[in-house]
PDB file with SEQRES, HELIX, SHEET and CRYST1 records, atoms N, CA, C and O in Angstrom:
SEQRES   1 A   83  UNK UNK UNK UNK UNK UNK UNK UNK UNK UNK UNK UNK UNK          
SEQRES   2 A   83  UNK UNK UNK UNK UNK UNK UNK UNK UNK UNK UNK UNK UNK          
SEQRES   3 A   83  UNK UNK UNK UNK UNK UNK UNK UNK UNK UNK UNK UNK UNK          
SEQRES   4 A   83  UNK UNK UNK UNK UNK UNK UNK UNK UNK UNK UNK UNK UNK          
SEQRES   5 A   83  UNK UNK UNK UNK UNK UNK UNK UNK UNK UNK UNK UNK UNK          
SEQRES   6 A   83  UNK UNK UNK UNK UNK UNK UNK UNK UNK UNK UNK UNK UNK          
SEQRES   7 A   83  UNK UNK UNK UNK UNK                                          
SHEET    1 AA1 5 UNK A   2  UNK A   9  0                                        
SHEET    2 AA1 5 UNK A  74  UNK A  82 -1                                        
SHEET    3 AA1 5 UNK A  64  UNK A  70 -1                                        
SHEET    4 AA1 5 UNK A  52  UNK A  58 -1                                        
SHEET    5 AA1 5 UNK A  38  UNK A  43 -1                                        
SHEET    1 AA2 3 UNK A  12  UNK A  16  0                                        
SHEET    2 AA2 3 UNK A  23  UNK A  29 -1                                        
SHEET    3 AA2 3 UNK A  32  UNK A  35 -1                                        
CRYST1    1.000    1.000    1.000  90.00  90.00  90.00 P 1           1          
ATOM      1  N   UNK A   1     -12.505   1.220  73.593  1.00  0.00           N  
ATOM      2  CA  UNK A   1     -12.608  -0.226  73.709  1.00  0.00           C  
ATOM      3  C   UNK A   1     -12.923  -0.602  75.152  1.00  0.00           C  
ATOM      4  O   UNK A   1     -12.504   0.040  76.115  1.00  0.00           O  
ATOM      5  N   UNK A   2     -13.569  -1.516  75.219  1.00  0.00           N  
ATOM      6  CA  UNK A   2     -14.209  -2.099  76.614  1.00  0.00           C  
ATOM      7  C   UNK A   2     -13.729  -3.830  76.716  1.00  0.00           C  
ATOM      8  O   UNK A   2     -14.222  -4.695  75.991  1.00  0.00           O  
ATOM      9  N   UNK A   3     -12.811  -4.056  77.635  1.00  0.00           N  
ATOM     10  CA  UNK A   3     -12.455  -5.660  77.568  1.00  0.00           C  
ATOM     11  C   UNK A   3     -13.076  -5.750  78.995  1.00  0.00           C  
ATOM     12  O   UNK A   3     -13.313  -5.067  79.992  1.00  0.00           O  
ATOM     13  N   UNK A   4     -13.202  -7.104  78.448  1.00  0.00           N  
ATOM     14  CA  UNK A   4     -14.327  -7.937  79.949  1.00  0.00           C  
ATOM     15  C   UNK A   4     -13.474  -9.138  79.783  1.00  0.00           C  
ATOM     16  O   UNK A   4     -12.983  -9.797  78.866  1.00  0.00           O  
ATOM     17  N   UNK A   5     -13.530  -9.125  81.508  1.00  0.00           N  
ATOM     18  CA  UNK A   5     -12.487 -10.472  81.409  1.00  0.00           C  
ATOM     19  C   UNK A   5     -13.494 -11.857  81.421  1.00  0.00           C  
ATOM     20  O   UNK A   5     -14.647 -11.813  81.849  1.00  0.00           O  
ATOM     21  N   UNK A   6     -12.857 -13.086  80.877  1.00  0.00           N  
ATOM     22  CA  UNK A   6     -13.688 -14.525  80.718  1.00  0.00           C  
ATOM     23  C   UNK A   6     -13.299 -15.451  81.369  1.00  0.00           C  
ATOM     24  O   UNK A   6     -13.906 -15.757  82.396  1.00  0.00           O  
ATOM     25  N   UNK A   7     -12.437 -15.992  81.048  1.00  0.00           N  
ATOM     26  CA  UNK A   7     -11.895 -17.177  82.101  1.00  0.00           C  
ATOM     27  C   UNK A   7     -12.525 -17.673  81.871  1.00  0.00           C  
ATOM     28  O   UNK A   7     -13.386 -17.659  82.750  1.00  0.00           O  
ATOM     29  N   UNK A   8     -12.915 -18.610  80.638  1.00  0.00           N  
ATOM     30  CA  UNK A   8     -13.775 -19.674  80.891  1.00  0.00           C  
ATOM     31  C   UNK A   8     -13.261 -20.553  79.483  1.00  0.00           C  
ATOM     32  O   UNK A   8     -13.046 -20.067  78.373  1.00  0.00           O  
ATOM     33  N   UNK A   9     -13.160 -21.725  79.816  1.00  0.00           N  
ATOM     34  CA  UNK A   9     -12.777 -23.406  78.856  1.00  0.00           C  
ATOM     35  C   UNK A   9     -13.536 -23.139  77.859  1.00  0.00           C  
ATOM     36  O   UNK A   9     -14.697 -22.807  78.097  1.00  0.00           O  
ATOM     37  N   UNK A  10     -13.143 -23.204  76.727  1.00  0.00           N  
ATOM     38  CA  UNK A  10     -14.025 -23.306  75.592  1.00  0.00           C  
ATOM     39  C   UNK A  10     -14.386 -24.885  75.033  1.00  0.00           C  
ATOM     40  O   UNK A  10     -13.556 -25.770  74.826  1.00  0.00           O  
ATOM     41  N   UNK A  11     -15.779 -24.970  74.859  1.00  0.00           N  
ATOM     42  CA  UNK A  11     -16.061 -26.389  74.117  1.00  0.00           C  
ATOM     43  C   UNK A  11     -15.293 -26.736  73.209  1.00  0.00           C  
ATOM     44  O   UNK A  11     -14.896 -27.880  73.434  1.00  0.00           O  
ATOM     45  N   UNK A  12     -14.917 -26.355  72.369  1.00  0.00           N  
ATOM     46  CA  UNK A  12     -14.248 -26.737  70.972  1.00  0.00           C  
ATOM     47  C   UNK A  12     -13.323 -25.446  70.219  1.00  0.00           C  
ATOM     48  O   UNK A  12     -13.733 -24.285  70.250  1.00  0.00           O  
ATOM     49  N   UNK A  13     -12.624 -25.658  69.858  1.00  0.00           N  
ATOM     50  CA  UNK A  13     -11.612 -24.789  68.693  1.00  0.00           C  
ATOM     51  C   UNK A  13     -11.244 -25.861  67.401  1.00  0.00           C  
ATOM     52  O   UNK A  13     -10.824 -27.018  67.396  1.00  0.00           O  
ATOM     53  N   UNK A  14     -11.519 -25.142  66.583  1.00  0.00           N  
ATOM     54  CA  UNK A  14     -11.166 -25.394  65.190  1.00  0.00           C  
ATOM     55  C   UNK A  14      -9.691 -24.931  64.446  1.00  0.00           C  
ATOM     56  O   UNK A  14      -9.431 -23.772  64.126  1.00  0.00           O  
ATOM     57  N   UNK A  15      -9.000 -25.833  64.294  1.00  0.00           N  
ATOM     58  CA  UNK A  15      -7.938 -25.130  63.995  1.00  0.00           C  
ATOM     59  C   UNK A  15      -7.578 -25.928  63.011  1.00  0.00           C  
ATOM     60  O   UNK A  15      -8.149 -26.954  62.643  1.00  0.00           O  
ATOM     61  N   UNK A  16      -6.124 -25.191  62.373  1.00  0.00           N  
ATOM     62  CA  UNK A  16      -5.424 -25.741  61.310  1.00  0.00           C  
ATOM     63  C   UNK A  16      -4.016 -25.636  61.447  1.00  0.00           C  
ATOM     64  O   UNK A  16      -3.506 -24.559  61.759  1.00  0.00           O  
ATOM     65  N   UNK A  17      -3.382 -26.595  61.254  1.00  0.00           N  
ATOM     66  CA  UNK A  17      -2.054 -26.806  61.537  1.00  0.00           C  
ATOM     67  C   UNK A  17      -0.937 -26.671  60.261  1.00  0.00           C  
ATOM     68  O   UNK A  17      -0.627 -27.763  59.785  1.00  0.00           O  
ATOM     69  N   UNK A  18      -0.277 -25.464  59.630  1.00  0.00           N  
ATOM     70  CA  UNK A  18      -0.054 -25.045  58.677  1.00  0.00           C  
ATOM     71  C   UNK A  18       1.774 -24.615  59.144  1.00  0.00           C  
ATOM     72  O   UNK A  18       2.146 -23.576  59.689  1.00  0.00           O  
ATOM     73  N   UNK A  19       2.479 -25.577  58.792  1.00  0.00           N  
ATOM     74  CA  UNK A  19       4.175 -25.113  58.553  1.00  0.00           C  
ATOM     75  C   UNK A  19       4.404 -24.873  60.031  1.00  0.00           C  
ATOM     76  O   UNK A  19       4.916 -23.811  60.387  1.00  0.00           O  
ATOM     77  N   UNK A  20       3.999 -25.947  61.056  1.00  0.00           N  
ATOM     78  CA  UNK A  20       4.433 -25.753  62.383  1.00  0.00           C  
ATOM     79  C   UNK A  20       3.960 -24.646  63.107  1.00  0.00           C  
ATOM     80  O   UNK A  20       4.514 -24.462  64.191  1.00  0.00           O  
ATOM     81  N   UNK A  21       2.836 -23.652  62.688  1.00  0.00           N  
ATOM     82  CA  UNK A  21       1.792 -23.086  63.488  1.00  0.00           C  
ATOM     83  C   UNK A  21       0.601 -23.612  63.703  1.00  0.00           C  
ATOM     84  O   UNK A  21       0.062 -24.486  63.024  1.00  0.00           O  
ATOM     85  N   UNK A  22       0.026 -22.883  65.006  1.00  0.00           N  
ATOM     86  CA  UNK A  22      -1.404 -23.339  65.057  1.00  0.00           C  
ATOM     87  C   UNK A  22      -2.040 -22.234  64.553  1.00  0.00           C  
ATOM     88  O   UNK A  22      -1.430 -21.173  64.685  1.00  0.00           O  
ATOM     89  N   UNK A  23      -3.221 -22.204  63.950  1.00  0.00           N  
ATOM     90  CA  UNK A  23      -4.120 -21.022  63.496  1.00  0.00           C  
ATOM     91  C   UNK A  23      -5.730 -21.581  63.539  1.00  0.00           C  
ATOM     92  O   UNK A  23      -6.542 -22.396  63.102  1.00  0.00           O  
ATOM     93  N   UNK A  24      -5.554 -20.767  64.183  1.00  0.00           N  
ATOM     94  CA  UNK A  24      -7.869 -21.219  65.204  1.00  0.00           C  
ATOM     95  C   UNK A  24      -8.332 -20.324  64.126  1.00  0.00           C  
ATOM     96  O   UNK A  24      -7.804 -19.342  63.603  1.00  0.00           O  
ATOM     97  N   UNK A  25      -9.955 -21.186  63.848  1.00  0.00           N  
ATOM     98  CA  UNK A  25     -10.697 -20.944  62.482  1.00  0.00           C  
ATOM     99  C   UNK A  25     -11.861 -20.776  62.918  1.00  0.00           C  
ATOM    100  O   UNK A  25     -12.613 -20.047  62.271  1.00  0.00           O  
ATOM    101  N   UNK A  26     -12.423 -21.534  64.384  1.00  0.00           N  
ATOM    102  CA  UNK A  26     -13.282 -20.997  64.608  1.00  0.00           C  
ATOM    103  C   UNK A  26     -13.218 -21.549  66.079  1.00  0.00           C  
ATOM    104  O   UNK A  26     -12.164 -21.955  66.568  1.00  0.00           O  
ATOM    105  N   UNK A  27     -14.499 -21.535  66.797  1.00  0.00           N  
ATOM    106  CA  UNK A  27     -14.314 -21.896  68.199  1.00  0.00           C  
ATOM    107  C   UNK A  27     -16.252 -21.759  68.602  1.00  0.00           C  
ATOM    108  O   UNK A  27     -17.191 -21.072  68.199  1.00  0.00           O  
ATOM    109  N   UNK A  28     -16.007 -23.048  69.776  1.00  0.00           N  
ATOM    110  CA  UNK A  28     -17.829 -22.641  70.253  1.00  0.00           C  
ATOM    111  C   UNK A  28     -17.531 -22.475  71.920  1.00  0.00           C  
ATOM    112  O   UNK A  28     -17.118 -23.352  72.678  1.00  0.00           O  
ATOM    113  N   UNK A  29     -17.893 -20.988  72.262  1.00  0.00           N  
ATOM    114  CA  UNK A  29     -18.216 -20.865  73.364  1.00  0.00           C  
ATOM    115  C   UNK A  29     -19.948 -20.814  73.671  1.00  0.00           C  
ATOM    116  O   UNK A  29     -20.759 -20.350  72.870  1.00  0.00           O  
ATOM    117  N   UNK A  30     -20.255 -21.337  74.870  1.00  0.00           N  
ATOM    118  CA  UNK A  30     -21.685 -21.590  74.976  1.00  0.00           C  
ATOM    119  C   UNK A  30     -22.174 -22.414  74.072  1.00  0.00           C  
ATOM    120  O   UNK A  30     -21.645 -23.512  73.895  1.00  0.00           O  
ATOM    121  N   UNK A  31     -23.245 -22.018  73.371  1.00  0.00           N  
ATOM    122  CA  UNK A  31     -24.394 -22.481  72.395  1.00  0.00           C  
ATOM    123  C   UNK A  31     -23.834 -21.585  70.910  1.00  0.00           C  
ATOM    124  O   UNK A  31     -24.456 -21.852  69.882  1.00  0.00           O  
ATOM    125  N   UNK A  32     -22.877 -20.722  70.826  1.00  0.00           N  
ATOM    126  CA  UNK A  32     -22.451 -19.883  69.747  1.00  0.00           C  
ATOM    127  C   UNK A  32     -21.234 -20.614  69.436  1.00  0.00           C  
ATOM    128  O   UNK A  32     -20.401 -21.092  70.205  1.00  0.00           O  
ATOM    129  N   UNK A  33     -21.301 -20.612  67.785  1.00  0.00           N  
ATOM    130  CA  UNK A  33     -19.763 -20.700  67.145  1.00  0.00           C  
ATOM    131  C   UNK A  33     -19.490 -19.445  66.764  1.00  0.00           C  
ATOM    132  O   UNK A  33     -20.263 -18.498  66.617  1.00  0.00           O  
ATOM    133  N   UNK A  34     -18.371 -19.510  66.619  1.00  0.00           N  
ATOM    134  CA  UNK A  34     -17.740 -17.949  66.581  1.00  0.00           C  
ATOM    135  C   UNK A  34     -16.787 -18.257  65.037  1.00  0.00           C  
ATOM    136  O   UNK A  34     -16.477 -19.435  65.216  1.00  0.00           O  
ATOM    137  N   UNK A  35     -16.267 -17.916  63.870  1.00  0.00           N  
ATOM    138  CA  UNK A  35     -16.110 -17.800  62.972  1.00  0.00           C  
ATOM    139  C   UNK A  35     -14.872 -17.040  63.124  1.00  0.00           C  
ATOM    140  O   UNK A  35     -15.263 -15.879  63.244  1.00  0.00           O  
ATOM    141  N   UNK A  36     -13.288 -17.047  63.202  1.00  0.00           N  
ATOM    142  CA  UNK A  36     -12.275 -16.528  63.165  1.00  0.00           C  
ATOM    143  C   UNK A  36     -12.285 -15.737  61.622  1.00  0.00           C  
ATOM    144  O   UNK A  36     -11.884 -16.203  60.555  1.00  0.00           O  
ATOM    145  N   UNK A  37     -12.962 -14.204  61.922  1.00  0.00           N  
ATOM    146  CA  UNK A  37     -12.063 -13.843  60.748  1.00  0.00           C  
ATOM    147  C   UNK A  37     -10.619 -13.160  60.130  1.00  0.00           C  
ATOM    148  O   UNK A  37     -10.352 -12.972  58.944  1.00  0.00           O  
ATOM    149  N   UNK A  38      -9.765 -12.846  61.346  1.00  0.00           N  
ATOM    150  CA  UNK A  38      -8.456 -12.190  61.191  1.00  0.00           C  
ATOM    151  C   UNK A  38      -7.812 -13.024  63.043  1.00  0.00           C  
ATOM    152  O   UNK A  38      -8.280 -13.071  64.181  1.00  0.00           O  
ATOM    153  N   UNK A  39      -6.636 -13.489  62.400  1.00  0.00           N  
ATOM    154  CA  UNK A  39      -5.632 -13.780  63.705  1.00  0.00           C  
ATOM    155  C   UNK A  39      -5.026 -12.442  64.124  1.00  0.00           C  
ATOM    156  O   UNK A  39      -3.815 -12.525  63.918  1.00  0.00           O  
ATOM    157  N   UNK A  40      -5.331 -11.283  64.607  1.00  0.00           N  
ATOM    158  CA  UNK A  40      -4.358 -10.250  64.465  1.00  0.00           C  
ATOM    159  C   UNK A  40      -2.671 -10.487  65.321  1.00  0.00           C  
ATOM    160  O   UNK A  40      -1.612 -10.203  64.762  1.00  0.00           O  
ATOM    161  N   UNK A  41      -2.768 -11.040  66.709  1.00  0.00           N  
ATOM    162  CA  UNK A  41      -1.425 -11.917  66.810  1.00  0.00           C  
ATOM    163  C   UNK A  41      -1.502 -13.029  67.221  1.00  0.00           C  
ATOM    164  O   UNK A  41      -2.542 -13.679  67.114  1.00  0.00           O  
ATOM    165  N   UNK A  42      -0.546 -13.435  67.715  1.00  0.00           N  
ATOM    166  CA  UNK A  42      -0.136 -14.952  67.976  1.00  0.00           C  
ATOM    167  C   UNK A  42       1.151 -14.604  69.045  1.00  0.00           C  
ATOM    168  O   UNK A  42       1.964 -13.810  68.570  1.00  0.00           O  
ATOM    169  N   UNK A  43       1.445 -15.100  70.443  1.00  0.00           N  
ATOM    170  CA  UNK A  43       2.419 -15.503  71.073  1.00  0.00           C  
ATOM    171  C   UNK A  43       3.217 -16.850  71.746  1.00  0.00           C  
ATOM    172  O   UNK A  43       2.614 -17.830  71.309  1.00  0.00           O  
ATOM    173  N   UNK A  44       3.995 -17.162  72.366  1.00  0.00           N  
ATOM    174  CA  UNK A  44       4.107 -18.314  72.698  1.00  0.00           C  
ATOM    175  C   UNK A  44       4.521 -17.923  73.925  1.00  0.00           C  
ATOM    176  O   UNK A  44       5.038 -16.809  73.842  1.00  0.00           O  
ATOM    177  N   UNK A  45       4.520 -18.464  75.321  1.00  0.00           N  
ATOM    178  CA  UNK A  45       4.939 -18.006  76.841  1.00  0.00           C  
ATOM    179  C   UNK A  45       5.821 -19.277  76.839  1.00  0.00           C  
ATOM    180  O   UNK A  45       5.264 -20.365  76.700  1.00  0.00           O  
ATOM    181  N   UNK A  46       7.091 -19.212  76.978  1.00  0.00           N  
ATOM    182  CA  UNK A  46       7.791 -20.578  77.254  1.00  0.00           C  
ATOM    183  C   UNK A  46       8.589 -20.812  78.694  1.00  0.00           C  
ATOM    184  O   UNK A  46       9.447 -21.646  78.985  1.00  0.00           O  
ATOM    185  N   UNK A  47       7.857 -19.552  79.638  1.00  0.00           N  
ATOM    186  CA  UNK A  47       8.658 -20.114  81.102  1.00  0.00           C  
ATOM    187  C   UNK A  47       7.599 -20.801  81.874  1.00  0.00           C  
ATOM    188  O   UNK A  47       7.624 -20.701  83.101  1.00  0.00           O  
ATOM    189  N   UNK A  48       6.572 -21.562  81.229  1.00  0.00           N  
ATOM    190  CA  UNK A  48       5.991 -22.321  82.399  1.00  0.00           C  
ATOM    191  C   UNK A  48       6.604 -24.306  81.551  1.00  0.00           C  
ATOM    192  O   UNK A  48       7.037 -24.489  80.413  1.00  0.00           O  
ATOM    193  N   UNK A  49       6.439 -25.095  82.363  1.00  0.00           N  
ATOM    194  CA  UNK A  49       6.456 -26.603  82.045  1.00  0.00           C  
ATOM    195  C   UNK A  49       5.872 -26.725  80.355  1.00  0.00           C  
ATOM    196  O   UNK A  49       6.366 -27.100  79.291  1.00  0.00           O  
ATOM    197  N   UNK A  50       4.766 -26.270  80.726  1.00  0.00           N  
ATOM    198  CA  UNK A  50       4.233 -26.357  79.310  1.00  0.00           C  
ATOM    199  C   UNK A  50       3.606 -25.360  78.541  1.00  0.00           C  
ATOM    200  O   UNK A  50       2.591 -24.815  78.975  1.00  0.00           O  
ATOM    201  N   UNK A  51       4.257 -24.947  77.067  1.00  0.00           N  
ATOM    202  CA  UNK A  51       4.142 -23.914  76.457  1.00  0.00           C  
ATOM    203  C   UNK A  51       2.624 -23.739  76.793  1.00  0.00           C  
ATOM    204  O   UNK A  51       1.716 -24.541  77.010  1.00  0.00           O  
ATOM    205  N   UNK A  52       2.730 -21.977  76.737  1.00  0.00           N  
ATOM    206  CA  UNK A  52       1.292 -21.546  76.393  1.00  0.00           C  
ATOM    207  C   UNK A  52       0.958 -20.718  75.252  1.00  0.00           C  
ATOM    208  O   UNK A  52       1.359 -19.555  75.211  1.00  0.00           O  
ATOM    209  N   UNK A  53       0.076 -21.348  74.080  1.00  0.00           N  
ATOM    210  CA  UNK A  53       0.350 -20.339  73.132  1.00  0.00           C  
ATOM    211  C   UNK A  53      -1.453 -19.536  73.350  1.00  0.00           C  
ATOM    212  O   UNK A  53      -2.547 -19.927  73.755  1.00  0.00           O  
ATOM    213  N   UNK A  54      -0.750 -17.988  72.685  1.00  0.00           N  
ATOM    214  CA  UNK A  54      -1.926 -17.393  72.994  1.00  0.00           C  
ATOM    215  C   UNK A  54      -2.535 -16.447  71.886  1.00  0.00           C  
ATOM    216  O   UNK A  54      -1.786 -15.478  71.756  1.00  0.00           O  
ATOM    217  N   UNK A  55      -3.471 -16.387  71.161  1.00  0.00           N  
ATOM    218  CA  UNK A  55      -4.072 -15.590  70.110  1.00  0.00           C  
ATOM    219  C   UNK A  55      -5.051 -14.758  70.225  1.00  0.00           C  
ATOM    220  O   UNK A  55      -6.061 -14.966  70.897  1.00  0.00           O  
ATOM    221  N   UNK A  56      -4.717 -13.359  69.313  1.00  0.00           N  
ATOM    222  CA  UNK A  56      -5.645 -12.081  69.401  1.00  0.00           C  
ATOM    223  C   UNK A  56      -6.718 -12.555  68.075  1.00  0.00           C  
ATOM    224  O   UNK A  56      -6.390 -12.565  66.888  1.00  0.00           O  
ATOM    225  N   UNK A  57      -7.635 -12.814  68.454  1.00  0.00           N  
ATOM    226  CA  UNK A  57      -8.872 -13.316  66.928  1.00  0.00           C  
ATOM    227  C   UNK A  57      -9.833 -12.211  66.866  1.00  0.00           C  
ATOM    228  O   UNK A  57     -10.242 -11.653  67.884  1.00  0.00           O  
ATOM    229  N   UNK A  58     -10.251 -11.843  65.499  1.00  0.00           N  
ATOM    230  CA  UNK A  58     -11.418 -11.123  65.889  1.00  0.00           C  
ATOM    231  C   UNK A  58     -12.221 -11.943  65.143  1.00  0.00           C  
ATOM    232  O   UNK A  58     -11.713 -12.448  64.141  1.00  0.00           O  
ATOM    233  N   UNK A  59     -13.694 -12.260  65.485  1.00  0.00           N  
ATOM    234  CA  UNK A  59     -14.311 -13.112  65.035  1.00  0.00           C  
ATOM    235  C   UNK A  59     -15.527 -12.473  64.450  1.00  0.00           C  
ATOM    236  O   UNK A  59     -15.578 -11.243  64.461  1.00  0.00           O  
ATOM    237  N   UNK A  60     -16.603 -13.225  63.892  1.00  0.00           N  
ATOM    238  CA  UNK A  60     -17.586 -12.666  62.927  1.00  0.00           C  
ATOM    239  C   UNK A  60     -18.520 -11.710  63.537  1.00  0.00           C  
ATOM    240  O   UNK A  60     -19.373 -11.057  62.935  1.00  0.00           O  
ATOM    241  N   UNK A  61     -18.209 -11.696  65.092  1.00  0.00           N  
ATOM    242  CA  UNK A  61     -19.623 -10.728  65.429  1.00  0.00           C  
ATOM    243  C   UNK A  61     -18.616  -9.776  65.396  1.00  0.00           C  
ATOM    244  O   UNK A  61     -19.034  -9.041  66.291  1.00  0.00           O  
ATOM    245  N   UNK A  62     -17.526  -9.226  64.985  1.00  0.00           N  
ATOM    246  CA  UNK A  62     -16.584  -7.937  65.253  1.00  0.00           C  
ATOM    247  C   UNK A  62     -16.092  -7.710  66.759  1.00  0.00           C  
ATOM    248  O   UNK A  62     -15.757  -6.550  66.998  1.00  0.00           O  
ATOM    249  N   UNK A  63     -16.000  -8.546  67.723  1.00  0.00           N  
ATOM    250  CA  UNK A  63     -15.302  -8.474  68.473  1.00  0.00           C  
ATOM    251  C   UNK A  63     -14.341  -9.443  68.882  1.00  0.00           C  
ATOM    252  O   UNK A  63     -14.446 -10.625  68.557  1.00  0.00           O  
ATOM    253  N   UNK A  64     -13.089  -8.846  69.819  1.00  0.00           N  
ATOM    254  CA  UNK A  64     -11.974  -9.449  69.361  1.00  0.00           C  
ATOM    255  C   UNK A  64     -11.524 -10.330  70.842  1.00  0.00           C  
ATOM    256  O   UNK A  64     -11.266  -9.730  71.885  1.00  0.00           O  
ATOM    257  N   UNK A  65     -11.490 -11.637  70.733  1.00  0.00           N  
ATOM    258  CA  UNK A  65     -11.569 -12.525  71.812  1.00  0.00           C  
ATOM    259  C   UNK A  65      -9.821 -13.077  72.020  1.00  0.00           C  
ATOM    260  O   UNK A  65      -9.301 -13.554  71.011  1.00  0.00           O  
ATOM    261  N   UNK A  66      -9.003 -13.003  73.257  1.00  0.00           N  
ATOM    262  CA  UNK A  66      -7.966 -12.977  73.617  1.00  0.00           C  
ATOM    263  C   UNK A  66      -8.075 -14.558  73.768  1.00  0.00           C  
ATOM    264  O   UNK A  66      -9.203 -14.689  74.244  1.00  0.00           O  
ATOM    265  N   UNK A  67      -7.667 -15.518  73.664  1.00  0.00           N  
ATOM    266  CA  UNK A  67      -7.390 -16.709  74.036  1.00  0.00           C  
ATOM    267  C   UNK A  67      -6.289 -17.782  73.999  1.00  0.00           C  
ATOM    268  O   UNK A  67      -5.583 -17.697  72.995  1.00  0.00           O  
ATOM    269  N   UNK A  68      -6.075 -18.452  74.577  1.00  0.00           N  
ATOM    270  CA  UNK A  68      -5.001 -19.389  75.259  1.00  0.00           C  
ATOM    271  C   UNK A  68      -4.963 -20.777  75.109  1.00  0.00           C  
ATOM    272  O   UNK A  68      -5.965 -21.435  75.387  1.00  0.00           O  
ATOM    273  N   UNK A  69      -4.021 -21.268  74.739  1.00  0.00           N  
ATOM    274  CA  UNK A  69      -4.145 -22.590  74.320  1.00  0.00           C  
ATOM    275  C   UNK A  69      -3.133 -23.259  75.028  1.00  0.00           C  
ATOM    276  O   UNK A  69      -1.949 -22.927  74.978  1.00  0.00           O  
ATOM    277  N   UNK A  70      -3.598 -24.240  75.717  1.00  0.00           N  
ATOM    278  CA  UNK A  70      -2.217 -24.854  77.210  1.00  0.00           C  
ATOM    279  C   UNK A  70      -1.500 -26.310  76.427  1.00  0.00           C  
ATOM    280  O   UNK A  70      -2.210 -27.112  75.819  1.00  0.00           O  
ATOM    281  N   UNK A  71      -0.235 -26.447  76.544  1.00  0.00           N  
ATOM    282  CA  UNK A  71      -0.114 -27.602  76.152  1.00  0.00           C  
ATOM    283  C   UNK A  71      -0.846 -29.139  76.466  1.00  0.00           C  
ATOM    284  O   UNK A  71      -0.559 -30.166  75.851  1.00  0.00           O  
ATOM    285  N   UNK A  72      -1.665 -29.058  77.362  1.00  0.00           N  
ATOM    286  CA  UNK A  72      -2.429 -30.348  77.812  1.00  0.00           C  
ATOM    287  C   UNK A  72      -3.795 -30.167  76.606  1.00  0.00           C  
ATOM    288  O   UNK A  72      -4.812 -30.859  76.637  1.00  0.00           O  
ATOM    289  N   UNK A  73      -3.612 -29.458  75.945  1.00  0.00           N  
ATOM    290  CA  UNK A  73      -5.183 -29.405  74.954  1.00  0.00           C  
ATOM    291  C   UNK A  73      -6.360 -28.674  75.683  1.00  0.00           C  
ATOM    292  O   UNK A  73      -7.580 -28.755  75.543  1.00  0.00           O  
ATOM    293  N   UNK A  74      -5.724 -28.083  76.344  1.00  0.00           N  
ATOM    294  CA  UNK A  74      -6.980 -27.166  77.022  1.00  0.00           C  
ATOM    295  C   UNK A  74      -7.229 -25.495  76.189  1.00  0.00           C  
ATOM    296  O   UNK A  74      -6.127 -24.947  76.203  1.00  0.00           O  
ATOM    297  N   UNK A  75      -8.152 -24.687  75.591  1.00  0.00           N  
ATOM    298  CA  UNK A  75      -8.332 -23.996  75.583  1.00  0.00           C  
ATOM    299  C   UNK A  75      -9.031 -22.928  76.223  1.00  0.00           C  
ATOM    300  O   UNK A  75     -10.108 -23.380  76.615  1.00  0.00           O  
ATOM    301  N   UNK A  76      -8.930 -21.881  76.471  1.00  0.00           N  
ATOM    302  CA  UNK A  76      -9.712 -20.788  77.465  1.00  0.00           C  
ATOM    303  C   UNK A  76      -9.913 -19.079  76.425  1.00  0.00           C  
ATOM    304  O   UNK A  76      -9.078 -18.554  75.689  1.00  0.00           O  
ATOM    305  N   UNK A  77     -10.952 -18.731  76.677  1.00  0.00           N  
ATOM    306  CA  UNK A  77     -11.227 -17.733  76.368  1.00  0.00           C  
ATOM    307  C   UNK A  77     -11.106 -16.997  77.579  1.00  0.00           C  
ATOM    308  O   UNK A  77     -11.796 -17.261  78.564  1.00  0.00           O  
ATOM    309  N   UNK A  78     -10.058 -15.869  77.542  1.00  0.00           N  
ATOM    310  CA  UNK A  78      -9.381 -15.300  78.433  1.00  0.00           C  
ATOM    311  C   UNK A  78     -10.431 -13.669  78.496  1.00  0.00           C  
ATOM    312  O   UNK A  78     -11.281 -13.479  79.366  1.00  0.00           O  
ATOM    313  N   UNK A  79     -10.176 -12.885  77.626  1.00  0.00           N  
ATOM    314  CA  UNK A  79     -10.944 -11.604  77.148  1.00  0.00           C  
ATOM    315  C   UNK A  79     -11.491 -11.365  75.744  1.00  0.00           C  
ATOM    316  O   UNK A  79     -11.020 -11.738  74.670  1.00  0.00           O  
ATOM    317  N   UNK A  80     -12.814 -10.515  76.048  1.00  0.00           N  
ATOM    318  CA  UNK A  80     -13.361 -10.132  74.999  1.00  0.00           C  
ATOM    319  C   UNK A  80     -12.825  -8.400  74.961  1.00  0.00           C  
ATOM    320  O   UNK A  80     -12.914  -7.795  76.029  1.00  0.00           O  
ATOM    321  N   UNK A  81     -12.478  -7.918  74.181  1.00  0.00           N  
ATOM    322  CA  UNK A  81     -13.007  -6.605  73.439  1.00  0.00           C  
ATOM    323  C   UNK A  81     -13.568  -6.032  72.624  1.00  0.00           C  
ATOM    324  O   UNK A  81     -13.080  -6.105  71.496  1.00  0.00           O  
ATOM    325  N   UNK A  82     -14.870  -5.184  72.815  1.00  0.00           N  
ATOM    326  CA  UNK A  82     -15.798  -4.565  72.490  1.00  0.00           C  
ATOM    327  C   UNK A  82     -15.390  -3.208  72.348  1.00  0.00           C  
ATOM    328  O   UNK A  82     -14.445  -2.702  72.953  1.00  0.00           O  
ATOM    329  N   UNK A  83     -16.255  -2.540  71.396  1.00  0.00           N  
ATOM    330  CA  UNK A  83     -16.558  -1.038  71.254  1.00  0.00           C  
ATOM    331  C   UNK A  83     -17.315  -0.846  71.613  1.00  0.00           C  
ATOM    332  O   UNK A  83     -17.729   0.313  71.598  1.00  0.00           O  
TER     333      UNK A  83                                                      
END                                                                             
């Protein structure tokens, strides 16, 4: 596996709000939507002011994008991993 780091705001996330989780469905970085097909995890960081929750997705092109969701509504695509 090869992860490349991103750091970068994502335009949009798609999500669904199901029994007090969040679960991202899809997301557009750049000019690409990306298609969530497996959440493999989910965490929550609760020692900063405001929770950070953070999800392992692998999405339709088969690679698996690390990303972060800040309580102010900000999202970031943190890392990709590739084969």
């Amino acid at each position: 596996m090869h992860e490349e780091q991103i750091s970068e705001s994502l335009q949009k996330v798609y999500v669904l709000f199901e029994k007090g989780k969040i679960r991202p469905r899809a997301l557009l970085w750049g000019t690409r939507r990306y298609e969530v097909v497996q959440i493999n995890s989910s965490w929550i960081d609760r020692s900063r002011r405001l929770p950070r929750h953070g999800f392992s997705l692998t999405v339709d092109s088969g690679e698996i994008f690390q990303v972060l969701y800040e309580g102010n509504a900000t999202w970031k695509l943190e890392y990709i991993l590739t084969e």
